[in-house]
C-alpha positions as CSV (number, residue, x, y, z in Angstrom):
1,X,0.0,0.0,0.0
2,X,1.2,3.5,-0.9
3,X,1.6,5.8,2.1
4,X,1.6,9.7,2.1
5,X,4.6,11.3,1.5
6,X,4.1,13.8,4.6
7,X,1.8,13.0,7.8
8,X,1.0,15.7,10.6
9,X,1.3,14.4,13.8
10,X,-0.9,16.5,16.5
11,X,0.1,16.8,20.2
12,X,-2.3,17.7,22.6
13,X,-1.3,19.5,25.8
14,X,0.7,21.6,24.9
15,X,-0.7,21.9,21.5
16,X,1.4,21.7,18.9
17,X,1.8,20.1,15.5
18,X,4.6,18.7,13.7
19,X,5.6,17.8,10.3
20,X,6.4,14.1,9.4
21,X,8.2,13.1,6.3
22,X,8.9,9.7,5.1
23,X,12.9,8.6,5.0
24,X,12.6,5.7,2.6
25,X,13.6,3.7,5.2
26,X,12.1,0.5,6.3
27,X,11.3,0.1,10.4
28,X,10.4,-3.0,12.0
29,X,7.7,-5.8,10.9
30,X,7.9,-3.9,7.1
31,X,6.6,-0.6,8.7
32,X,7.8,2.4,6.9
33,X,9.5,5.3,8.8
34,X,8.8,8.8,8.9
35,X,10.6,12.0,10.7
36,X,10.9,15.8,11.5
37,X,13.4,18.0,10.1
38,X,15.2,18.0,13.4
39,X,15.0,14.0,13.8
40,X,13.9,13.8,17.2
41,X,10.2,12.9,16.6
42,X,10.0,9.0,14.8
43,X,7.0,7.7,13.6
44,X,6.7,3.7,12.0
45,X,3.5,3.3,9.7
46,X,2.2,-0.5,8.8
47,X,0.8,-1.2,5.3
48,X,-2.5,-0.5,6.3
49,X,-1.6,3.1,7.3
50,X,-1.7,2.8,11.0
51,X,0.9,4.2,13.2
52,X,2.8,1.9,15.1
53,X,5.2,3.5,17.1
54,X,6.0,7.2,18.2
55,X,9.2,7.7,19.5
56,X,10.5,11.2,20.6
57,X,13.0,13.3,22.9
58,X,10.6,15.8,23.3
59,X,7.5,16.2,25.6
60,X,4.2,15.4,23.1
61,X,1.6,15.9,25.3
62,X,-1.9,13.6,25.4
63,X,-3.6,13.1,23.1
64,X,-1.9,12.2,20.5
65,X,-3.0,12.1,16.9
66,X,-1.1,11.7,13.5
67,X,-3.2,12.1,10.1
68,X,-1.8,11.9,6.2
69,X,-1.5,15.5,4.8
70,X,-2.7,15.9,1.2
Protein backbone atom coordinates (compact mmCIF):
# COMPACT_ATOMS: atom_id res chain seq x y z
CA UNK A 1 0.00 0.00 0.00
CA UNK A 2 1.16 3.49 -0.92
CA UNK A 3 1.56 5.80 2.15
CA UNK A 4 1.59 9.68 2.15
CA UNK A 5 4.61 11.27 1.49
CA UNK A 6 4.08 13.79 4.63
CA UNK A 7 1.76 13.03 7.78
CA UNK A 8 0.96 15.71 10.62
CA UNK A 9 1.30 14.44 13.85
CA UNK A 10 -0.87 16.47 16.48
CA UNK A 11 0.06 16.80 20.16
CA UNK A 12 -2.30 17.67 22.61
CA UNK A 13 -1.29 19.52 25.77
CA UNK A 14 0.72 21.64 24.94
CA UNK A 15 -0.73 21.87 21.46
CA UNK A 16 1.41 21.69 18.89
CA UNK A 17 1.77 20.14 15.46
CA UNK A 18 4.63 18.66 13.72
CA UNK A 19 5.58 17.76 10.28
CA UNK A 20 6.44 14.07 9.43
CA UNK A 21 8.16 13.11 6.30
CA UNK A 22 8.93 9.73 5.13
CA UNK A 23 12.88 8.57 4.99
CA UNK A 24 12.60 5.71 2.60
CA UNK A 25 13.58 3.65 5.16
CA UNK A 26 12.05 0.52 6.29
CA UNK A 27 11.26 0.14 10.39
CA UNK A 28 10.40 -3.03 12.01
CA UNK A 29 7.74 -5.80 10.91
CA UNK A 30 7.90 -3.92 7.15
CA UNK A 31 6.65 -0.58 8.68
CA UNK A 32 7.83 2.41 6.91
CA UNK A 33 9.55 5.28 8.81
CA UNK A 34 8.84 8.83 8.91
CA UNK A 35 10.58 11.95 10.66
CA UNK A 36 10.86 15.78 11.55
CA UNK A 37 13.35 18.03 10.14
CA UNK A 38 15.18 18.04 13.38
CA UNK A 39 15.00 13.99 13.77
CA UNK A 40 13.93 13.81 17.20
CA UNK A 41 10.16 12.86 16.58
CA UNK A 42 10.01 8.98 14.79
CA UNK A 43 7.01 7.66 13.58
CA UNK A 44 6.75 3.71 11.96
CA UNK A 45 3.54 3.34 9.68
CA UNK A 46 2.22 -0.54 8.79
CA UNK A 47 0.83 -1.17 5.30
CA UNK A 48 -2.55 -0.51 6.32
CA UNK A 49 -1.59 3.13 7.32
CA UNK A 50 -1.74 2.81 11.00
CA UNK A 51 0.92 4.17 13.23
CA UNK A 52 2.76 1.88 15.07
CA UNK A 53 5.17 3.51 17.14
CA UNK A 54 6.03 7.24 18.20
CA UNK A 55 9.24 7.75 19.55
CA UNK A 56 10.47 11.19 20.65
CA UNK A 57 12.95 13.28 22.92
CA UNK A 58 10.59 15.76 23.27
CA UNK A 59 7.54 16.16 25.61
CA UNK A 60 4.20 15.38 23.12
CA UNK A 61 1.62 15.86 25.35
CA UNK A 62 -1.86 13.65 25.42
CA UNK A 63 -3.64 13.06 23.12
CA UNK A 64 -1.94 12.18 20.45
CA UNK A 65 -2.99 12.14 16.93
CA UNK A 66 -1.07 11.70 13.54
CA UNK A 67 -3.24 12.07 10.14
CA UNK A 68 -1.84 11.87 6.17
CA UNK A 69 -1.51 15.51 4.83
CA UNK A 70 -2.73 15.86 1.21
Amino acid sequence: MKHARHYRLIAGDPHREILLTATGAMGSQGTEVYVDDSGVVRAEVDGHGDVRTVTSTLFLGRPLRIEPVA
